[in-house]
N, CA, C and O of each residue as an XYZ file, in Angstrom:
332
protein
N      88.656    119.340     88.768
C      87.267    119.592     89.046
C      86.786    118.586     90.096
O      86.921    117.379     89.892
N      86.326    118.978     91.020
C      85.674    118.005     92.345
C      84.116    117.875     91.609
O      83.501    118.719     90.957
N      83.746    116.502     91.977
C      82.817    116.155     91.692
C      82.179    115.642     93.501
O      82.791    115.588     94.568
N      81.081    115.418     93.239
C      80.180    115.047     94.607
C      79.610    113.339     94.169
O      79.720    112.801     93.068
N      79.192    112.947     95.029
C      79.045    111.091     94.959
C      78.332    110.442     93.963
O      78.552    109.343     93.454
N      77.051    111.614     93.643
C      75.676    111.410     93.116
C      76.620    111.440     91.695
O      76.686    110.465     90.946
N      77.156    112.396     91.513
C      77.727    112.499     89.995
C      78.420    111.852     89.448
O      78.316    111.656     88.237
N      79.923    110.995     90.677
C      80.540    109.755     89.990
C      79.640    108.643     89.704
O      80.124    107.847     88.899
N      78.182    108.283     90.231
C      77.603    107.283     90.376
C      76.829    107.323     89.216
O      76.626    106.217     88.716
N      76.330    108.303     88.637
C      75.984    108.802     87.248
C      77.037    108.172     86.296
O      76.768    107.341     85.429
N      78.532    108.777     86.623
C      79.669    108.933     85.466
C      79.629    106.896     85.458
O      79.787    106.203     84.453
N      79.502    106.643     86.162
C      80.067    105.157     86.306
C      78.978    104.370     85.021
O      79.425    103.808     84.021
N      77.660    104.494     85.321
C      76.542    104.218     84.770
C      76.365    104.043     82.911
O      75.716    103.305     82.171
N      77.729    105.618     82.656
C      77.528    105.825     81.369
C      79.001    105.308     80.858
O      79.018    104.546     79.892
N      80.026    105.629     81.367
C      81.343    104.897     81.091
C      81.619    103.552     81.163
O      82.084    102.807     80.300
N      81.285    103.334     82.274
C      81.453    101.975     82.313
C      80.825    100.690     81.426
O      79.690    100.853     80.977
N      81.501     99.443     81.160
C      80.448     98.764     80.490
C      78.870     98.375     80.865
O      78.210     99.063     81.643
N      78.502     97.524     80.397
C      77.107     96.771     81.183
C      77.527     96.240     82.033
O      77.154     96.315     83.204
N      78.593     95.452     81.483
C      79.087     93.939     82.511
C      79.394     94.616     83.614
O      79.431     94.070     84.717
N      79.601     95.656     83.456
C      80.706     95.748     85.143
C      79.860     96.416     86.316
O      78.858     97.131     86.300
N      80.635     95.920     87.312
C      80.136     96.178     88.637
C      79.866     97.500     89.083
O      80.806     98.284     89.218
N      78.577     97.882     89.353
C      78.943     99.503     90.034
C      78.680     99.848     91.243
O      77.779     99.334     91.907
N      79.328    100.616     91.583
C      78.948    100.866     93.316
C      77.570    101.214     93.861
O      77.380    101.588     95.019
N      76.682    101.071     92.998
C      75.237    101.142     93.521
C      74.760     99.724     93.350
O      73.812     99.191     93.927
N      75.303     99.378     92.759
C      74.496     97.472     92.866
C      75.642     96.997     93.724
O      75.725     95.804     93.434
N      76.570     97.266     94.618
C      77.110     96.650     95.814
C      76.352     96.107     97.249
O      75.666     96.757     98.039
N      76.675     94.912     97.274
C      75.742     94.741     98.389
C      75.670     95.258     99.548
O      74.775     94.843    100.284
N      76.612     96.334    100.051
C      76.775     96.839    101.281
C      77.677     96.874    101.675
O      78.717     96.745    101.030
N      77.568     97.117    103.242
C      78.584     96.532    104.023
C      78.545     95.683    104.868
O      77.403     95.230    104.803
N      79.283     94.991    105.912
C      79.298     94.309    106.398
C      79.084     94.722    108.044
O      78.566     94.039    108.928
N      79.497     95.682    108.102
C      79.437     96.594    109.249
C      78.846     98.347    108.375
O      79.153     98.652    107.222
N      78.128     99.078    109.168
C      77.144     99.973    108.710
C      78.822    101.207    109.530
O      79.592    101.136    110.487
N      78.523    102.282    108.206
C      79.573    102.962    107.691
C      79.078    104.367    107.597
O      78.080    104.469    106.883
N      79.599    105.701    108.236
C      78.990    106.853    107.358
C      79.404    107.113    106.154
O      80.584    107.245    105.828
N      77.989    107.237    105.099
C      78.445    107.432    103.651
C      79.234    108.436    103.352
O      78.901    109.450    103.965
N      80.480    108.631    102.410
C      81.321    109.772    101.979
C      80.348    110.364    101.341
O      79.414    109.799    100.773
N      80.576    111.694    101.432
C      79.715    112.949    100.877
C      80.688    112.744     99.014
O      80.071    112.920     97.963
N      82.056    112.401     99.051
C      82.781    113.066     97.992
C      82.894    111.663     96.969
O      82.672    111.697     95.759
N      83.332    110.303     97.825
C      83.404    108.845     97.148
C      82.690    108.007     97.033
O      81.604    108.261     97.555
N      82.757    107.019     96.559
C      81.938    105.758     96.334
C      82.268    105.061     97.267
O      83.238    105.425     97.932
N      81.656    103.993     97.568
C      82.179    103.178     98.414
C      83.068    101.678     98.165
O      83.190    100.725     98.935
N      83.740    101.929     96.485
C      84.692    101.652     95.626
C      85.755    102.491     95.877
O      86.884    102.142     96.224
N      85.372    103.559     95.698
C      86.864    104.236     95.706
C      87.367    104.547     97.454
O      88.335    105.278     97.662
N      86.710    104.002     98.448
C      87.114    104.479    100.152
C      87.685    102.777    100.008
O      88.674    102.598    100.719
N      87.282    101.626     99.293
C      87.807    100.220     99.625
C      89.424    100.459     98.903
O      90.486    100.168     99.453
N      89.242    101.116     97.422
C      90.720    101.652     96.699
C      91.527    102.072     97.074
O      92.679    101.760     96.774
N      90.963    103.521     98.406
C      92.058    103.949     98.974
C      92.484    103.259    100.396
O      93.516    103.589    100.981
N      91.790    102.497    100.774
C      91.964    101.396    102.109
C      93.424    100.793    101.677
O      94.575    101.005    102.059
N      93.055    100.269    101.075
C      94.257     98.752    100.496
C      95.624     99.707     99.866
O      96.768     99.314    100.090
N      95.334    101.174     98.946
C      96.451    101.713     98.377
C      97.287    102.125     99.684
O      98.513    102.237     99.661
N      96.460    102.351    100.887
C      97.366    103.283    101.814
C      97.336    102.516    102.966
O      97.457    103.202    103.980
N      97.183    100.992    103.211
C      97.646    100.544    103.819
C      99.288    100.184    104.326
O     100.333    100.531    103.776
N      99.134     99.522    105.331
C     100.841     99.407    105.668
C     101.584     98.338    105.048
O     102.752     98.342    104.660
N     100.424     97.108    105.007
C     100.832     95.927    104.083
C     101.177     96.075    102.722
O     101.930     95.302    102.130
N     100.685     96.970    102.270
C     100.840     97.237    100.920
C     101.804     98.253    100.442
O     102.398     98.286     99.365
N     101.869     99.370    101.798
C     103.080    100.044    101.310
C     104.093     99.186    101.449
O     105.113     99.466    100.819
N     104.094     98.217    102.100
C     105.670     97.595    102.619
C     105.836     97.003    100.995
O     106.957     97.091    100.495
N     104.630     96.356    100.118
C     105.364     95.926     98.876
C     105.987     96.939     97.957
O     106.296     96.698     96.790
N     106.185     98.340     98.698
C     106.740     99.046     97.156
C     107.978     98.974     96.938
O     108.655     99.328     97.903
N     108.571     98.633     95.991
C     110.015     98.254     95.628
C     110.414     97.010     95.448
O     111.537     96.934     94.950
N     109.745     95.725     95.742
C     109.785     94.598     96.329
C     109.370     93.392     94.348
O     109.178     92.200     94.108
N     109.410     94.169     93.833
C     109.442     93.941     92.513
C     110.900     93.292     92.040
O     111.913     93.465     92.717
N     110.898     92.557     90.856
C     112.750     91.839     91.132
C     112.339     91.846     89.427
O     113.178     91.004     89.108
N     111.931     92.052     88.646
C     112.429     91.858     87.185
C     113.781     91.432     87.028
O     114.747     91.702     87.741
N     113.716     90.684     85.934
C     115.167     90.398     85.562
C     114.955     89.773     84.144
O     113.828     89.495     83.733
N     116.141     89.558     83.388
C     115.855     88.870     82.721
C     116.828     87.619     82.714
O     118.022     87.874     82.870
N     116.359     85.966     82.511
C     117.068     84.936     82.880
C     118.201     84.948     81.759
O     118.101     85.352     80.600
N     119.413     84.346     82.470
C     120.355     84.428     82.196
C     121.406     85.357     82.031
O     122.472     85.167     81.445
N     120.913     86.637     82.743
C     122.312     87.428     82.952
C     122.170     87.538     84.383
O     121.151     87.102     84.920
N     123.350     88.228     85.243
C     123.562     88.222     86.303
C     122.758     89.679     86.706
O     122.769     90.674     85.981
N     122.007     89.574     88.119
C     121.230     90.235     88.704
C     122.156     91.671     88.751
O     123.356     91.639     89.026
N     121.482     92.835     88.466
C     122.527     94.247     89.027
C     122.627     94.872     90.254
O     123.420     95.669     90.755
N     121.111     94.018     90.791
C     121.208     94.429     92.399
C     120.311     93.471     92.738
O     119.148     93.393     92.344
N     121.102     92.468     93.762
C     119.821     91.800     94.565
C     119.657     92.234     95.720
O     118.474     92.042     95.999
N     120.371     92.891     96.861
C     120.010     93.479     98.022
C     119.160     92.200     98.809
O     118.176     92.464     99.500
N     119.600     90.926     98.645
C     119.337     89.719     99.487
C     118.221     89.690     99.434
O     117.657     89.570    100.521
N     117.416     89.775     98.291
C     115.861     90.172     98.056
C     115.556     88.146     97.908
O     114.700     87.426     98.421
N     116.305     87.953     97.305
C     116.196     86.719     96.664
C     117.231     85.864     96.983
O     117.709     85.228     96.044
N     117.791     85.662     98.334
C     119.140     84.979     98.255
C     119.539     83.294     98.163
O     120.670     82.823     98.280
N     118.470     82.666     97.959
C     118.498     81.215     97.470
C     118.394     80.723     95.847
O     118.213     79.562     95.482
N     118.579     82.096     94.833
C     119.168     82.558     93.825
C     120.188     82.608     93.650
O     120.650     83.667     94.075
N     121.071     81.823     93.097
C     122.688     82.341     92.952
C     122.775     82.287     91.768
O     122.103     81.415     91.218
N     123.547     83.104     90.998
C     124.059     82.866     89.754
C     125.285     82.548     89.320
O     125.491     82.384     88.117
């Protein structure tokens, strides 16, 4: 179901806690922006940073392990690691 701006800004109001921040008490911008007809101006900063290039470059870049067994793939992710 597509919703329009006025209505997430409603949904936010009633879901959300007190404490939290909502995109109508944001102070702005910093530079003047045309408003999305469809988002907040939370969710255009969400999708900024998700679909950036800096940020795609971290996908995969995760190394879990657990200490003391030997790595199953380091792919020189970490190579001042030796085991």
């Amino acid at each position: 179901m597509i919703h329009d701006r006025n209505h997430l800004l409603t949904l936010e109001d009633k879901v959300l806690a007190p404490y939290a921040v909502k995109s109508k008490d944001s102070r702005g911008r910093d530079y003047e922006e045309i408003e999305d007809v469809m988002r907040t101006p939370f969710q255009k900063d969400r999708d900024r940073i998700i679909h950036c290039r800096s940020f795609r470059r971290l996908k995969m870049k995760n190394w879990p392990m657990i200490w003391g067994t030997p790595p199953l793939d380091t792919r020189g992710r970490m190579p001042w690691m030796r085991f």
